[in-house]
C-alpha positions as CSV (number, residue, x, y, z in Angstrom):
1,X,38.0,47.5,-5.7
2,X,36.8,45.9,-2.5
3,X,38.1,42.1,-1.7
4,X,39.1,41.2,-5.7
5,X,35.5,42.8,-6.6
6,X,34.5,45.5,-8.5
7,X,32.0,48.0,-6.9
8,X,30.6,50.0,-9.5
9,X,31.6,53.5,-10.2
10,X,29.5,56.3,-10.0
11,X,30.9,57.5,-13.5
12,X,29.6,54.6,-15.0
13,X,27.3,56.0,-18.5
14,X,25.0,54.8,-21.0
15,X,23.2,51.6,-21.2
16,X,25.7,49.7,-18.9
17,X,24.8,52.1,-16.1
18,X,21.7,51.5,-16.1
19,X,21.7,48.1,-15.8
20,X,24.4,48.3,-13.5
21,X,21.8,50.4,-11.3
22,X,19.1,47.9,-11.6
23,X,21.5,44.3,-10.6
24,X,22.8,46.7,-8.2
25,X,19.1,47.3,-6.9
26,X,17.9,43.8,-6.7
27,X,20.9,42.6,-5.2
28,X,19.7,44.7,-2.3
29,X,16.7,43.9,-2.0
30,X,17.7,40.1,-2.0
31,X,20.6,40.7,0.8
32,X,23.3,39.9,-1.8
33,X,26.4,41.6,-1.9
34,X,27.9,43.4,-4.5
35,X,30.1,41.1,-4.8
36,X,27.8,38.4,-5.3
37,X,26.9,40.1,-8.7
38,X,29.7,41.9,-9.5
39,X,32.3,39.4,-9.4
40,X,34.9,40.6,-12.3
41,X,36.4,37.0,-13.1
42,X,32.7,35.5,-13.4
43,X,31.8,38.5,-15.7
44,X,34.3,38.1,-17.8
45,X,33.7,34.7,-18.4
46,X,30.3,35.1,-19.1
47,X,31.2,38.1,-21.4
48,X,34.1,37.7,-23.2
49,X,35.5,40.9,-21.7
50,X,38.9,40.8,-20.0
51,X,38.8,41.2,-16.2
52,X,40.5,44.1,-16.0
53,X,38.5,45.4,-18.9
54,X,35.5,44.2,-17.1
55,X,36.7,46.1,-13.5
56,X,37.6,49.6,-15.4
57,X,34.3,49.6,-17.2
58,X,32.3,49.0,-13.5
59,X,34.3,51.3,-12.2
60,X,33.3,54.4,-14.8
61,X,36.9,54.2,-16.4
62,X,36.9,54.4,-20.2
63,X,38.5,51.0,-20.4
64,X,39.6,51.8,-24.5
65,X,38.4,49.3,-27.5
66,X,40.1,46.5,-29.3
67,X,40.1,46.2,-32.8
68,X,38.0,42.9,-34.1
69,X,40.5,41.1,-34.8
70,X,42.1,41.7,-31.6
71,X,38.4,41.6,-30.2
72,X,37.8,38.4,-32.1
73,X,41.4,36.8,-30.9
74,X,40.8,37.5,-26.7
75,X,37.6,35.7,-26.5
76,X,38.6,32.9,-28.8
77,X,41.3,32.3,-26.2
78,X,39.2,32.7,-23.1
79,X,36.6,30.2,-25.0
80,X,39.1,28.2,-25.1
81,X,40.2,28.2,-21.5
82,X,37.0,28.5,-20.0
83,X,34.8,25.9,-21.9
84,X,36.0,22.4,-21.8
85,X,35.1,19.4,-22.3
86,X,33.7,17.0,-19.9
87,X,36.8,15.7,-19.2
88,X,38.2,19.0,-18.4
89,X,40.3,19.2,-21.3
90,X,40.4,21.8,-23.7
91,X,38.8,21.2,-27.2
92,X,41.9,20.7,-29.5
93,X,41.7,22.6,-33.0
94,X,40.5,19.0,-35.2
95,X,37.6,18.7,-32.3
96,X,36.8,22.9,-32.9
97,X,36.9,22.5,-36.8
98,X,35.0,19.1,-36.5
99,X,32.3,20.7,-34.6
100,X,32.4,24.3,-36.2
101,X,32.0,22.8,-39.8
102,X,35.9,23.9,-40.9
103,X,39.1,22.5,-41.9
104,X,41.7,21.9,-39.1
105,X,43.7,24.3,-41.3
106,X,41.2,27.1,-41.0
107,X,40.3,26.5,-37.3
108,X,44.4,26.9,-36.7
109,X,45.0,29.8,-38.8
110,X,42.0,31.9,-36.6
111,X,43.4,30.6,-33.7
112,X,46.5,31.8,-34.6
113,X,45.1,35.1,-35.7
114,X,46.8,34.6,-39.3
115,X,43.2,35.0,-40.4
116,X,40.7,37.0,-40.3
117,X,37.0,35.8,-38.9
118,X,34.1,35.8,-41.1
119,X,30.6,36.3,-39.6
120,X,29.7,32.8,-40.6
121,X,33.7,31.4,-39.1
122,X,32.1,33.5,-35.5
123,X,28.3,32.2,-35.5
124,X,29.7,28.4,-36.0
125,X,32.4,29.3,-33.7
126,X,29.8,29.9,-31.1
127,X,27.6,27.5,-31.3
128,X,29.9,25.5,-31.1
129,X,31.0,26.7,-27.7
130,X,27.3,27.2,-26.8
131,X,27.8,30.6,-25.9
132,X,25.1,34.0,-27.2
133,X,25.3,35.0,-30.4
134,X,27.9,38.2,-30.8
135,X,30.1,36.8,-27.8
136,X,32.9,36.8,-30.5
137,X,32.5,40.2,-31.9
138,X,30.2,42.6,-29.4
139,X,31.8,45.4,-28.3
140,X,33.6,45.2,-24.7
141,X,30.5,47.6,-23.3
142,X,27.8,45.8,-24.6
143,X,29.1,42.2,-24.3
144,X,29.1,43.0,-20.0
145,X,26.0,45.0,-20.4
146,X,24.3,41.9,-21.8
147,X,26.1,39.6,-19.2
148,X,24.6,42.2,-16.7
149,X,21.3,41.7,-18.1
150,X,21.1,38.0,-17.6
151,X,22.2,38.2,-14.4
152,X,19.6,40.6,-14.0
153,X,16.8,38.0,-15.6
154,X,18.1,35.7,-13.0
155,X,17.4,38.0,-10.3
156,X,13.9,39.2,-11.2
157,X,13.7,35.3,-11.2
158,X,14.8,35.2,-7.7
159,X,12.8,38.3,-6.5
160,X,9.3,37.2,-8.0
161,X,9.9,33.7,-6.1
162,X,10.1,35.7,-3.1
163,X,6.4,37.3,-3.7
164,X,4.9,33.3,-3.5
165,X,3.2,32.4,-0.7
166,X,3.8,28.4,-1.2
167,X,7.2,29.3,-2.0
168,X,7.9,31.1,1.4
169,X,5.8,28.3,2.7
170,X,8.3,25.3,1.3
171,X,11.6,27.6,2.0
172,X,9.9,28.2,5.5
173,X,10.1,24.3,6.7
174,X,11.9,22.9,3.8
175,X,11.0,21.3,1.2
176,X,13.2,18.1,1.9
177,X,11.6,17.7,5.4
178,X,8.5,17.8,4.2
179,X,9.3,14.8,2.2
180,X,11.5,12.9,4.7
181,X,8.6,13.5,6.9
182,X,5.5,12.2,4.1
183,X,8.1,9.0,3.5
184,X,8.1,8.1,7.6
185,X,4.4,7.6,7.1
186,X,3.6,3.9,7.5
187,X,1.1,3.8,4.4
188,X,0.2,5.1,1.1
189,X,-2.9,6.2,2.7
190,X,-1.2,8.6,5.1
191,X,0.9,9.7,2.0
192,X,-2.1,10.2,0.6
193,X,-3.6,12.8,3.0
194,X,-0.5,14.8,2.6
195,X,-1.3,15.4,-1.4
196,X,-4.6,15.9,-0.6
197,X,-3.2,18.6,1.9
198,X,-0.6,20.1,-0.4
199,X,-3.5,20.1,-3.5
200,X,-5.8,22.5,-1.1
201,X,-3.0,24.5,0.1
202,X,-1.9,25.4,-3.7
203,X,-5.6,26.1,-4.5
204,X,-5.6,28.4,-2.3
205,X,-2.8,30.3,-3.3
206,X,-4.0,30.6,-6.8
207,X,-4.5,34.4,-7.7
208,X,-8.7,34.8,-7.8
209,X,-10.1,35.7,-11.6
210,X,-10.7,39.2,-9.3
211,X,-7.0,39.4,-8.9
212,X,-6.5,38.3,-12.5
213,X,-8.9,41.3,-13.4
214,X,-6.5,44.4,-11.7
């Protein structure tokens, strides 16, 4: 552990490694830290895994498994405590069975863990929450995996941008004083020499049909 983050261990196996290996990657190669990307309390969010849970697993550890109940009863909670509503209130059980398509009664008794979750209680349960679908019920190595992954997708996001020549352009000299500058112009006719400017420079960034071609 390194200032509250996680650095991933070198014992780390399977799927998760390798995904661990590749965030890890492009976090280099976009000057990010690790723990920019590894950031246990933001992963377990995102995943439903318990922090520690989420820290043992980055670090190699065999971090054990819940049952599904138990599984099912963790990420309810954190759900619970981690999306609210706009008010920043949680969701009360009525506004949960309301929107999940239950009785108050059920909605209590699976919050309460004195029942056990169907398939069809989990998927409403989710979309509800407007979380992925298996949040509720992956296990703890795949649910981080998968939040790893879309950090990942984020990334690659990131790291393509980087390949654009308008977009170094507009990070270059900023893409705000370019238009505080085109608004100082005392007429539309000025403005309009700018688009006129902007419209050839993205022409000529266009990949050619020969690059199209490779």
């Amino acid at each position: 552990m390194t200032d509250g983050f996680s650095v991933p261990g070198p014992t780390t196996t399977g799927p998760l490694a390798a995904t661990v290996a590749r965030v890890a990657d492009l976090a280099g190669r976009l000057g990010l830290s690790h723990g920019d990307v590894f950031h246990v309390d933001e992963l377990s969010e995102a995943s439903g895994v318990p922090a520690d849970v989420v820290a043992a697993l980055l670090d190699g550890q065999p971090a054990g498994e819940p049952d599904l109940q138990t599984r099912f009863l963790q990420r309810f909670d954190l759900l619970r405590r981690t999306r609210l509503k706009p008010n920043g209130r949680r969701y009360t059980q009525q506004e949960i069975a309301d929107g999940a398509g239950m009785s108050r009664q059920q909605a209590g008794a699976l919050i309460n863990g004195d029942r056990r979750p169907t398939m069809e209680h989990c998927d409403a349960i989710q979309r509800f929450f407007k979380v992925h679908a298996g949040f509720l019920t992956a296990d703890d190595a795949d649910a981080l995996n998968g939040a790893l992954q879309r950090t990942e997708q984020r990334l690659l996001q990131d790291y393509a941008g980087d390949g654009d020549p308008l977009e170094r352009l507009l990070q270059d000299h900023g893409v705000r004083g370019i238009a505080w500058r085109a608004a100082q112009l005392p007429t539309d006719k000025h403005r309009d020499k700018v688009t006129e400017w902007l419209d050839m420079l993205l022409e000529s960034v266009k990949p050619t049909s020969s690059d199209d071609s490779r």
